[in-house]
C-alpha positions as CSV (number, residue, x, y, z in Angstrom):
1,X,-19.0,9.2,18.2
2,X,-17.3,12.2,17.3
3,X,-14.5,12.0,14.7
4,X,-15.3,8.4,14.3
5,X,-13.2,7.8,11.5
6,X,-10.3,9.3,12.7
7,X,-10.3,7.7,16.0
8,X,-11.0,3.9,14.3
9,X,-7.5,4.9,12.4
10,X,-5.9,6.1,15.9
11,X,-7.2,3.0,18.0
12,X,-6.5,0.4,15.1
13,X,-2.9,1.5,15.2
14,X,-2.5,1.7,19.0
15,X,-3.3,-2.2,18.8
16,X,-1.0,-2.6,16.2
17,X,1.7,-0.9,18.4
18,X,0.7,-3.4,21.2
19,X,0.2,-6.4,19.4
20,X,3.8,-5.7,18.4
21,X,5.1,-4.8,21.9
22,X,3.2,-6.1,24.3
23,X,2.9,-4.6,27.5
24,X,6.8,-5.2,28.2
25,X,8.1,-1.9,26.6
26,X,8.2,1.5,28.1
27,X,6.4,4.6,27.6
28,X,8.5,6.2,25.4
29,X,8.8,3.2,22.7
30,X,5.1,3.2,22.4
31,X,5.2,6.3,21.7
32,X,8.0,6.6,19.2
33,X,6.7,3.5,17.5
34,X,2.9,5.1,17.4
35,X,4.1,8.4,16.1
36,X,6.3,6.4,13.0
37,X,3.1,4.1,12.3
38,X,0.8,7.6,12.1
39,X,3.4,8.9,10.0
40,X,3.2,6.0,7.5
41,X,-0.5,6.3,7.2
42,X,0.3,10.1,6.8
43,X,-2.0,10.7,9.7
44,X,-0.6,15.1,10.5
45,X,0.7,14.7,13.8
46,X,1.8,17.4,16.5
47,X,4.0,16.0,19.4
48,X,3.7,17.3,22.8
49,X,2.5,21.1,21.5
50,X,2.9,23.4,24.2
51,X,-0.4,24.6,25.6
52,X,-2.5,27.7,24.7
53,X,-5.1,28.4,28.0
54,X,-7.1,31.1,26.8
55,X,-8.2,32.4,30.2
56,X,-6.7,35.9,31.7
57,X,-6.9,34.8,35.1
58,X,-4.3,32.1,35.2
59,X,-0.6,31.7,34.1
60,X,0.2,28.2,33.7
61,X,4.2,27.4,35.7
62,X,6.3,24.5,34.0
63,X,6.0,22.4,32.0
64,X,2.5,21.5,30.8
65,X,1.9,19.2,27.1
66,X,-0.5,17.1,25.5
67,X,1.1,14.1,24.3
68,X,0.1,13.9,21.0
69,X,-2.7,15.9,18.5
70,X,-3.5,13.7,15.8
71,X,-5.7,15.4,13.0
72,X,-4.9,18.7,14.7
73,X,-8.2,17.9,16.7
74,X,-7.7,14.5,18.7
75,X,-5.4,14.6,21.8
76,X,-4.0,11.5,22.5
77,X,-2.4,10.6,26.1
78,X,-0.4,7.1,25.6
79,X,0.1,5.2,28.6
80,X,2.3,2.2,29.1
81,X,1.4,-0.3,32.2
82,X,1.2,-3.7,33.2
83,X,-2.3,-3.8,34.6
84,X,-5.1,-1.3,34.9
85,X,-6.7,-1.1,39.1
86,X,-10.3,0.1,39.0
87,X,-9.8,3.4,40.3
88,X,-7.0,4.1,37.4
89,X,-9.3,3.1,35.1
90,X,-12.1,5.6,36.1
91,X,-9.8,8.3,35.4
92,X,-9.0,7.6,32.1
């Protein structure tokens, strides 16, 4: 795996978070609470960066983030639902 490390820190915490939480909380709190447990690990952490496209033929229109860059190298999407259907799934 690549970044192993890194992503064991990242995943451990994300239980952590939903130990925590649950799957009763929205969005949002996960994601304030994951970005204040990174911070106390002193994980570097960029929220919602604004993207660079390096390609001349296209000009991205509104808005467009990442959620998170952990390690200024690991994007990390955080999702908040009740269940996961199959066809969800595969696209994650």
């Amino acid at each position: 795996m690549i970044f192993e490390d890194q992503a064991y820190q990242l995943i451990s915490t994300a239980f952590e978070v939903y130990n925590e939480f649950g799957s009763a909380s929205l969005q949002l709190v996960y994601q304030e609470v994951f970005k204040h447990e990174l911070s106390l690990q002193q994980i570097p952490l960029i929220a919602q960066p604004p993207p660079k496209i390096p390609n001349k033929r296209i000009i991205l229109e509104g808005e467009h983030f990442a959620g998170l860059i952990a390690f200024n190298k690991i994007i990390i999407e955080l999702k908040a639902i009740n269940t996961i259907s199959s066809g969800r799934n595969l696209s994650y």
